[in-house]
N, C-alpha and C positions, 0 to 999 in steps of 0.2 A: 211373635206377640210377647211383648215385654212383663204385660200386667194383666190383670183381671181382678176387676173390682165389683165388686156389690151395687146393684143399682136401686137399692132402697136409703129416700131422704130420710126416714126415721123409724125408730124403733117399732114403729106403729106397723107398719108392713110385713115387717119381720110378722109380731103379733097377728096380722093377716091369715099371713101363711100357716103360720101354725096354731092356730085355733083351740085346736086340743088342750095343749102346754099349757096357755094361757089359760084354760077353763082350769085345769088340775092346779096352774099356780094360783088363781083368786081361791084355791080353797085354802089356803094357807092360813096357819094361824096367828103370822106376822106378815106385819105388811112390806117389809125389807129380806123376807127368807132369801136366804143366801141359795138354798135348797141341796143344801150340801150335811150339815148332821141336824138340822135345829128340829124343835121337840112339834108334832104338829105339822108338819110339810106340806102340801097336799099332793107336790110334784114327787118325794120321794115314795109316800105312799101307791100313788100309781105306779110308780116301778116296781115297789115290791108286789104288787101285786097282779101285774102282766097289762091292765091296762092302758100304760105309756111305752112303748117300745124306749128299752134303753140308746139303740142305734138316732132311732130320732129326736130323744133329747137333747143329745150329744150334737148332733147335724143344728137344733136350736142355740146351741150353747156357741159351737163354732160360728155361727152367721152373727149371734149377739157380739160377739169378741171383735171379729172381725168390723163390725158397725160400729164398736166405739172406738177401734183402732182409727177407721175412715174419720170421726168426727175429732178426736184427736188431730191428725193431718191436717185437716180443714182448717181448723183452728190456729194450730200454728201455720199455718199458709199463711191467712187472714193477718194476725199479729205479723209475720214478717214484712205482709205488703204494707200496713200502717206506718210500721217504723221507717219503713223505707219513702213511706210519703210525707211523714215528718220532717226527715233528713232532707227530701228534696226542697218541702218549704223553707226548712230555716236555713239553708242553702240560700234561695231566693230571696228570702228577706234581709241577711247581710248582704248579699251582692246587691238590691236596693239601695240598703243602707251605705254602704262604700261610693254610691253613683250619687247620691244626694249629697255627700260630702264633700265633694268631687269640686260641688258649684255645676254640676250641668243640667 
């Protein structure tokens, strides 16, 4: 086996799964906590205080990484295939345009 990839389309599933996290994150005092030192956390809060297992934030944190690593790829996949369908059009359209030229 070459790979193994995550088979969740969006961050939402993630969110599923772990239920918890997300309860301790909406208690957050900002809506973009990073949840790493900012003032008001609700996710750090739980850890200092045994309610969030550190082990399974961490397992949250690597599924996140990895999910936007996958939608990253995706995206530059997407962008590759575009340019490539560009090139093939305007390919086609001078080779057109050369045949019309042509007189045929």
């Amino acid at each position: 086996m070459r790979e193994l990839h995550l088979w969740a389309d969006d961050d939402s599933e993630i969110d599923n799964i772990f239920e918890d996290v997300r309860q301790f994150a909406s208690e957050c005092r900002f809506n973009d906590c990073q949840h790493q030192s900012e003032p008001g956390c609700g996710i750090r809060e739980a850890l200092d205080t045994g309610a969030l297992d550190a082990g399974r934030f961490q397992n949250y944190l690597k599924l996140k990484k990895e999910q936007a690593w996958l939608e990253r790829k995706v995206n530059v996949q997407a962008r590759q295939a575009e340019k490539r369908n560009r090139k093939a059009q305007t390919k086609q359209m001078y080779k057109n345009i050369r045949r019309k030229g042509r007189g045929y």
